[in-house]
C-alpha positions in Angstrom: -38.3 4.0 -11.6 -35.3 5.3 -13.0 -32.6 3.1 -13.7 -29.7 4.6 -11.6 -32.3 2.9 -8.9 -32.4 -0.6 -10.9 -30.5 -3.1 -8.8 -28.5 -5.8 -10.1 -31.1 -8.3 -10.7 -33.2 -5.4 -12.4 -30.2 -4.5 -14.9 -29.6 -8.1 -15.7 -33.2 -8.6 -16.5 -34.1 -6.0 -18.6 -30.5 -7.0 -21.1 -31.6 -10.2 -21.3 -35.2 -8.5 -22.4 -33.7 -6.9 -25.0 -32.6 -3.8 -23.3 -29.3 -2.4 -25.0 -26.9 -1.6 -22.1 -25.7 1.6 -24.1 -29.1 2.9 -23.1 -28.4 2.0 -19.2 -24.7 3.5 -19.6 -26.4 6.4 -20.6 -28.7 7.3 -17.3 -25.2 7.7 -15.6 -23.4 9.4 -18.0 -26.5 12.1 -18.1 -25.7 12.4 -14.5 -21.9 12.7 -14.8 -22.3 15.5 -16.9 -24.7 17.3 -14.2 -23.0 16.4 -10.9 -19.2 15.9 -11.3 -18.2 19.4 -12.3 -19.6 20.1 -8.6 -18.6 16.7 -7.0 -15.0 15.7 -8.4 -15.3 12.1 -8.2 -13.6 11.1 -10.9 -9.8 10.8 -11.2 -10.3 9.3 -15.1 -13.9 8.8 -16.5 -14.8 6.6 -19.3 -18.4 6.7 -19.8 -17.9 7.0 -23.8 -15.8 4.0 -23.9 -15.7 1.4 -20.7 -14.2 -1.2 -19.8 -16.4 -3.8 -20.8 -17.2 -7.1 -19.0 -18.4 -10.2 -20.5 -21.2 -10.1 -22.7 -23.4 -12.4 -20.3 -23.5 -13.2 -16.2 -24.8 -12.1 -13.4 -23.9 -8.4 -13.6 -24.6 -8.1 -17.2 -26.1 -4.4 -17.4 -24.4 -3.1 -14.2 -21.7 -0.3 -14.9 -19.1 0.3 -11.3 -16.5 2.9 -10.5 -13.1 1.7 -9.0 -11.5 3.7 -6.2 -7.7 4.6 -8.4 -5.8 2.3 -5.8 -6.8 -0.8 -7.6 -5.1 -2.4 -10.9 -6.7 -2.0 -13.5 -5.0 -3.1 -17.1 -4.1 -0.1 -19.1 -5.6 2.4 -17.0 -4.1 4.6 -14.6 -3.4 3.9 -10.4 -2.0 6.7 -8.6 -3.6 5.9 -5.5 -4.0 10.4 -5.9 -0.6 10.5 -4.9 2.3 12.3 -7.2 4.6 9.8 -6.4 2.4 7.4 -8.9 2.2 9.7 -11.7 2.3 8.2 -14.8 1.8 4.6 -13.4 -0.5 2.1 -15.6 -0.2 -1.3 -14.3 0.0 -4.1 -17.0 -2.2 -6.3 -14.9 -5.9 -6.3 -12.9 -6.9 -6.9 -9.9 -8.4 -9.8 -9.1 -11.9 -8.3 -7.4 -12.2 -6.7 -10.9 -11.3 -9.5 -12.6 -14.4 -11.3 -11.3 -16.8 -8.3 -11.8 -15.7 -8.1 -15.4 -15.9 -11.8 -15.9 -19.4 -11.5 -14.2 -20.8 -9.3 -17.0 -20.4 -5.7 -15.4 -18.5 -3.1 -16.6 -16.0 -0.3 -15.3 -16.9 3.8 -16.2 -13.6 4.9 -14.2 -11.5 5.6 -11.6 -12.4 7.5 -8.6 -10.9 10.0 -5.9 -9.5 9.0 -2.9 -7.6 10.5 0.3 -4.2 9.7 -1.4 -3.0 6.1 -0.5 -6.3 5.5 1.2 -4.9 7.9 4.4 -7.9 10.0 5.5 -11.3 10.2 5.9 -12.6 13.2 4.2 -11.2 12.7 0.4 -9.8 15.9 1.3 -5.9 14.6 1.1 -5.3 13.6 -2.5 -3.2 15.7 -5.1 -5.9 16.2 -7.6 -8.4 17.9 -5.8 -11.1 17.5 -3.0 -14.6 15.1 -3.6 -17.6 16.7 -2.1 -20.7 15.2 -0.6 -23.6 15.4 -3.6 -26.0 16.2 -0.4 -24.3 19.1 0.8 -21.3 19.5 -1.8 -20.0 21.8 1.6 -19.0 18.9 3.2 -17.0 15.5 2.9 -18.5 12.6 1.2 -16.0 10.8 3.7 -12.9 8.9 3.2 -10.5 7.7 1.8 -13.4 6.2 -0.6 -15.0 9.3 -1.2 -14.6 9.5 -4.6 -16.7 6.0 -5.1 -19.6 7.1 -2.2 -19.8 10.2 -4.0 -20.2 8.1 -7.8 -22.6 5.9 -7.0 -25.0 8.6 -4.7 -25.0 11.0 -7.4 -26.3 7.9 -9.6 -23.3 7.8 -11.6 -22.8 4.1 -11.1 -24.4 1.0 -10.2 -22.0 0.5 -7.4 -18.4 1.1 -6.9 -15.4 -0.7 -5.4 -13.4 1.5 -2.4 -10.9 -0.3 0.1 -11.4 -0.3 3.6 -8.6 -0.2 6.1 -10.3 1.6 8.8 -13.4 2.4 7.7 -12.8 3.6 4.4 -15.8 2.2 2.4 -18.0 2.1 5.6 -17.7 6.0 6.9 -18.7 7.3 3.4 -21.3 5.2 2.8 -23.1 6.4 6.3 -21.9 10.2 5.0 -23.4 9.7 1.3 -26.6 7.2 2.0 -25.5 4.0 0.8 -24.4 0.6 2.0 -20.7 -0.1 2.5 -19.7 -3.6 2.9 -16.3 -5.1 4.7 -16.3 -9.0 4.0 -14.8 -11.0 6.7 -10.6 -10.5 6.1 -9.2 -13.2 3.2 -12.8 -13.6 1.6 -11.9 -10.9 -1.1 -8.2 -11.4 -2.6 -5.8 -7.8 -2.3 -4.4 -8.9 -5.2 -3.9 -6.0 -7.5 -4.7 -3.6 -4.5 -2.4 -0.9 -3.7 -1.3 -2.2 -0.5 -1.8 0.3 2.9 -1.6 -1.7 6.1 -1.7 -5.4 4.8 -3.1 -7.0 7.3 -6.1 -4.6 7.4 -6.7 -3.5 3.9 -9.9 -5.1 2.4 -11.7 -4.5 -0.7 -15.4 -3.4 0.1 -18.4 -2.1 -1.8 -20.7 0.8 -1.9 -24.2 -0.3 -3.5 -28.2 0.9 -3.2 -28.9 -1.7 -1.4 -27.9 -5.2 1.3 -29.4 -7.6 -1.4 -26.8 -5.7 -3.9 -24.0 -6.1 -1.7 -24.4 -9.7 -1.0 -24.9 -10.6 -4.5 -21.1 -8.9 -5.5 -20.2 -10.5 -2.8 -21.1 -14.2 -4.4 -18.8 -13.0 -7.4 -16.4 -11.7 -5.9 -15.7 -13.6 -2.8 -13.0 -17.0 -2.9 -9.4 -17.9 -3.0 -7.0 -16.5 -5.6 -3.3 -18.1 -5.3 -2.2 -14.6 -6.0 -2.9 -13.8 -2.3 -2.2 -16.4 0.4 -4.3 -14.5 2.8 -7.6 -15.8 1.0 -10.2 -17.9 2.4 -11.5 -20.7 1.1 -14.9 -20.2 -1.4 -17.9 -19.3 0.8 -21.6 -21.4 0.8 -23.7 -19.9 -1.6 -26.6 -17.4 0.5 -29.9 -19.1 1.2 -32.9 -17.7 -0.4 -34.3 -18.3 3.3 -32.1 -15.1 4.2 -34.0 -12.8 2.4 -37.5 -13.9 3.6 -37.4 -12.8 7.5 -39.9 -11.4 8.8 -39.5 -10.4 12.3 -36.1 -11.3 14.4 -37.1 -13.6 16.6 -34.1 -15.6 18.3 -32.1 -13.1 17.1 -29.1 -11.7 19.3 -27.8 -8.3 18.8 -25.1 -6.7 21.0 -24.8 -3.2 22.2 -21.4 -1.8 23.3 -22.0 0.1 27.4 -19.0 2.1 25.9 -21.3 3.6 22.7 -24.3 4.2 25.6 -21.7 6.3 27.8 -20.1 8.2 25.0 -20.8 11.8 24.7 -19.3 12.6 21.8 -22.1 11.6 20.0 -23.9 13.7 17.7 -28.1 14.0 18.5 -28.9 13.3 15.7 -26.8 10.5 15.2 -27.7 9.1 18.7 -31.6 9.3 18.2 -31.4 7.5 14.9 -28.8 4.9 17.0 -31.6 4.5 19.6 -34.8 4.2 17.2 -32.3 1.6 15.2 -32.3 -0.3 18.9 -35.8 -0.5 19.5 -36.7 -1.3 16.1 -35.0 -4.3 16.2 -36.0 -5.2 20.1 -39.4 -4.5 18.4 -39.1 -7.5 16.1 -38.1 -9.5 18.9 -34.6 -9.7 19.0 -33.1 -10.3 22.4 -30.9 -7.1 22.8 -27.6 -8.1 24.9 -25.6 -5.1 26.8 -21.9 -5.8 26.2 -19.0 -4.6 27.9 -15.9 -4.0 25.5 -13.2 -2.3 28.0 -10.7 -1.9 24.9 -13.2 0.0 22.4 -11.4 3.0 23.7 -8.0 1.7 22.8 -8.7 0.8 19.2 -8.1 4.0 17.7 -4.6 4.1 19.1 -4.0 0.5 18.1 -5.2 1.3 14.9 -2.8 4.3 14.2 -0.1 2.5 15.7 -0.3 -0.4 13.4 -1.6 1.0 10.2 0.9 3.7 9.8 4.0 1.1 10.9 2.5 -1.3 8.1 2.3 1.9 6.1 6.0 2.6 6.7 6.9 -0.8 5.2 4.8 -0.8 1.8 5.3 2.5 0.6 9.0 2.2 0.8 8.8 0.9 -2.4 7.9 4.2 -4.1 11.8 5.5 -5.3 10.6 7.8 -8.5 12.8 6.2 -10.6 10.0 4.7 -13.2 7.3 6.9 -12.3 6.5 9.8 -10.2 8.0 13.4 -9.8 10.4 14.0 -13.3 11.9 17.2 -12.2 14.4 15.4 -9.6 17.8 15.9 -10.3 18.8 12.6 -11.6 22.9 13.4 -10.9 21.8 14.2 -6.8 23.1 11.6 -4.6 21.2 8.6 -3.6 20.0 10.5 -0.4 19.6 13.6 -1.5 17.5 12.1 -4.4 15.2 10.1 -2.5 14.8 12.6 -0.1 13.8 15.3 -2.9 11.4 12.4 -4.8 9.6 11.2 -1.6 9.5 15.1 -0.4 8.0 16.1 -3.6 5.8 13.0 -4.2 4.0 12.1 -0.5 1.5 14.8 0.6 1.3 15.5 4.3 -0.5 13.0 5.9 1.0 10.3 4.1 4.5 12.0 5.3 3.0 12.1 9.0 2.4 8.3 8.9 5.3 7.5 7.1 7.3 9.4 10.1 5.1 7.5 12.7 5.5 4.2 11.4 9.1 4.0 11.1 9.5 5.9 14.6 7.0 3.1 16.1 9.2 0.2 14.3 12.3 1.8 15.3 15.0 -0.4 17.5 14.7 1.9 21.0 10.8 2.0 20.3 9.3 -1.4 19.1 8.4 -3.1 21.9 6.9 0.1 23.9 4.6 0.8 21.0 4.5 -1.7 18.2 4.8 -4.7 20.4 2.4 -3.3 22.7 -0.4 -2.4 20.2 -0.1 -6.1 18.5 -0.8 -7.6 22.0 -3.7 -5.3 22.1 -4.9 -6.3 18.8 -4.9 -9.8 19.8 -6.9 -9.3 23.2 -9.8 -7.7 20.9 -10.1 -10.4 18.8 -10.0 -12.8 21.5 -12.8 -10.3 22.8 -14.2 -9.8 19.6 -15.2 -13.8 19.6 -16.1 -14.3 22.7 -18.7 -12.0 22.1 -19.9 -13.4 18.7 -20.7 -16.8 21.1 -23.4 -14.0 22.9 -25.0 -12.4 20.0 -25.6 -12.6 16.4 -24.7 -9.2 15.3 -23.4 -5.9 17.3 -25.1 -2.7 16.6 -23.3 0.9 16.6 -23.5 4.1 14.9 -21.2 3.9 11.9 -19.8 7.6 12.2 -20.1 9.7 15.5 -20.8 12.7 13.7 -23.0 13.8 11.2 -20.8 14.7 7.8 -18.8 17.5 8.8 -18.0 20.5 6.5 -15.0 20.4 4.2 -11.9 22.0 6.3 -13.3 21.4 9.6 -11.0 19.1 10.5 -8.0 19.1 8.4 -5.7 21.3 11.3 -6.8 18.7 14.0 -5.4 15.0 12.8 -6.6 13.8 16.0 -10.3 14.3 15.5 -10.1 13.4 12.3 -8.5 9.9 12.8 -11.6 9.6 15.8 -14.2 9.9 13.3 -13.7 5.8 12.5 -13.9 5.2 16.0 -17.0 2.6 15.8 -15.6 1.6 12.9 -11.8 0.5 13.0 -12.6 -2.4 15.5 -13.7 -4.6 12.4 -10.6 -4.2 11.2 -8.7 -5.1 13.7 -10.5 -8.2 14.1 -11.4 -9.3 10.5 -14.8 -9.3 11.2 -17.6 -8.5 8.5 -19.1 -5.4 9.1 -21.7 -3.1 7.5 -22.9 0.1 7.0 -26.9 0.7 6.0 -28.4 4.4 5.5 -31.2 4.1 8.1 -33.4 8.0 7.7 -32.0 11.7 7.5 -31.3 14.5 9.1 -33.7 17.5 9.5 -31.5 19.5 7.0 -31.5 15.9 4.5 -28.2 15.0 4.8 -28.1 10.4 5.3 -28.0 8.9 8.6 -26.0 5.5 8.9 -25.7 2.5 11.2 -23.2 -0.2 11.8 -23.6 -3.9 12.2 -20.5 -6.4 12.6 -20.9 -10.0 12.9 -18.6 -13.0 13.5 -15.9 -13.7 11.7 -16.9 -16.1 8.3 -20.7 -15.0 9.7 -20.8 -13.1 6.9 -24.0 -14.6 5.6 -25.4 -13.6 9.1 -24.8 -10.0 8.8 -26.8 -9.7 5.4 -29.7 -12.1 6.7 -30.0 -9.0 9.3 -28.9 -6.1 7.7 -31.5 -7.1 4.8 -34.5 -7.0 7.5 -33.8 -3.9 8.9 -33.4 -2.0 5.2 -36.7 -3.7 4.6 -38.6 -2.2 7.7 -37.6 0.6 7.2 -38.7 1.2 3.3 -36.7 3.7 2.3 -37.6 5.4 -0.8 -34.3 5.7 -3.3 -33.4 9.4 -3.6 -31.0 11.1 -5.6 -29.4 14.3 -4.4 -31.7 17.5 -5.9 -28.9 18.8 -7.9 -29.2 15.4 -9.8 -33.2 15.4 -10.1 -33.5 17.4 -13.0 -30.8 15.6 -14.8 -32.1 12.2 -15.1 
């Protein structure tokens, strides 16, 4: 098997054989060179000199991109946005930290819609990431970039943040599995902040045993963020040794039955998903979740009006545009920085958000969508006493072609339908590749659990990857470069 297919366990093993991980590095860099003049999804690129991890752990051999909103020491973070140009943080995040500590090591920084806003990688400054599949359509977004690195197999795994979807959406658009811990198990420190309260690192690997073991690494508290959770139990062994789902409880939204929007294809692979699982014997549970219609407005209520806050930081005066006249007044120079530095969407949100927070206009909208918010998760839980897991698709649609939705903002932002809830409610949620299309483009499906049942979800997740043997793949363009 080729080693852009060894997983974690597989890399470790074969260093500690004797295996030189120059020799590893260099499966992905052989794939760089053949897929990311077509793909784009790299913002910098160091496969002749990484960024080195420890010399032993648990990750020793592994090599992961890093979506460019997250500090990196000496490296550059410009979340694709102007406004950050030239910015190279002195410090690293702490998620990175841990993966360096852990023995893996970084090969660069990846595209993104800029400041995570999107979900096509199609809003950035420096260019557009394409789907290695179909390089005519999206990888996703706004962690395109890192969906796109590791399906090409130019990277063990990669780090993306997910505010609404971000990790989750691509990996259902690029055949990989995105994981969202439960909110406060991985530290934001050293992430760019979006919305605060619903920014969380998350992961795009091969595979659910891949993504729980980052997740051991990364996972615990870090007095750099006061939002983090205490350490996590270590996974049983037992979770990996299922073999059918009996007693298991898995939920189905009425809402995702009724919907019509719902691509075929997508809805056939949603309703083989179901009946593999009542197969197994798990008891299937219908749920009714009244508000799964309101989350998208919630969500772009909130998110933007969070947005609004954070990136009022951005002034141009250390970094950023440089052909501001520095003698304008204060006004008239942040009007021309911000003007010159946001691109549009972020500009839409930015106008939202401060129109939502704004004194005539709080309570009707930002007031309102909080109390929302807090019904779901009260929802949310009651319905994690009912089942173990809910299933969904992760995406409504199939991944749509580059353009197609860039003059409608609306349909755009409804493309994370199924997934923004998880957000909303700090739940753990997941995204597994589950068969493709007739035309070989990746189907994906969508599993949340309870909050801190986070060991729950990958007990699950596991056994449905494992029925439904898979074979790895790489995209044909990258066959004959490996």
């Amino acid at each position: 098997m080729m080693r852009v297919f060894d997983d974690l366990e597989q890399l470790r093993d074969r260093v500690e054989g004797g295996d030189i991980p120059d020799a590893i590095l260099a499966s992905y860099a052989t794939q760089f060179r053949a897929l990311e003049p077509v793909v784009h999804a790299y913002l910098e690129s160091r496969y002749d000199h990484p960024w080195t991890g420890a010399p032993s752990g648990p990750l020793i051999g592994s090599f992961f991109a890093l979506k460019d909103n997250f500090a990196l020491a000496g490296s550059q973070c410009t979340c694709a946005s102007r406004i950050l140009d030239g910015f190279r943080p002195a410090y690293t995040a702490t998620v990175v930290e841990r993966l360096l500590a852990a023995g893996a090591s970084c090969v660069g920084k990846t595209n993104l819609d800029e400041f995570a806003m999107g979900s096509s990688t199609e809003h950035g400054a420096y260019g557009v990431t394409r789907n290695p599949w179909d390089p005519s359509r999206t990888a996703g977004g706004s962690s395109g970039g890192s969906a796109a690195a590791v399906a090409a197999g130019m990277a063990t795994f990669a780090l993306g943040s997910d505010t609404g979807g971000s990790v989750r959406q691509p990996a259902a658009f690029t055949g990989l599995v995105g994981f969202k811990p439960s909110y406060g198990r991985y530290s934001r420190y050293g992430l760019v902040a979006f919305a605060s309260s619903l920014d969380h690192p998350a992961t795009f690997t091969r595979t659910v045993r891949d993504a729980a073991r980052l997740y051991e690494v990364m996972a615990g508290p870090d007095p750099r963020d006061a939002t983090t959770l205490p350490a996590p139990a270590p996974l049983e062994a037992s979770l990996w040794g299922q073999t059918d789902l009996r007693g298991a409880r898995v939920g189905l939204f009425a809402e995702v039955e009724a919907t019509s929007g719902i691509d075929p294809t997508v809805r056939a692979a949603y309703e083989a998903t179901r009946d593999r699982l009542a197969a197994a014997g798990a008891e299937i549970v219908t749920l009714q979740c009244p508000l799964l219609e309101q989350a998208v407005g919630v969500y772009y209520i909130l998110a933007p009006a969070e947005a609004s806050s954070n990136l009022a930081r951005y002034d141009g005066i250390r970094f950023g545009p440089t052909s501001v006249d520095a003698h304008a007044g204060l006004p008239e120079y942040y009007a021309a920085v911000r003007t010159r530095g946001f691109g549009p969407e972020v500009t839409r949100r930015i106008l939202l958000g401060t129109f939502v927070l704004s004194a005539g206009y709080f309570d009707a909208y930002y007031g309102k969508a909080s109390q929302v918010r807090t019904l779901l998760q009260q929802q949310f839980a009651t319905f994690f006493e009912q089942v173990d897991v809910i299933l969904t698709p992760t995406t409504p649609t199939m991944p749509f072609a580059l353009g197609a939705k860039l003059d409608d903002p609306v349909a755009m932002y409804l493309n994370d339908l199924f997934t923004i809830p998880a957000n909303l409610t700090g739940v753990p949620a997941l995204s597994l590749p589950v068969g493709w299309s007739e035309d070989g483009l990746p189907i994906g499906m969508h599993l949340m659990s309870g909050r801190l049942q986070d060991a729950r979800l990958f007990g699950i997740a596991h056994w449905l990857e494992q029925s439904l043997g898979l074979t790895p793949r790489l995209p044909s363009a990258a066959e004959s470069g490996v």
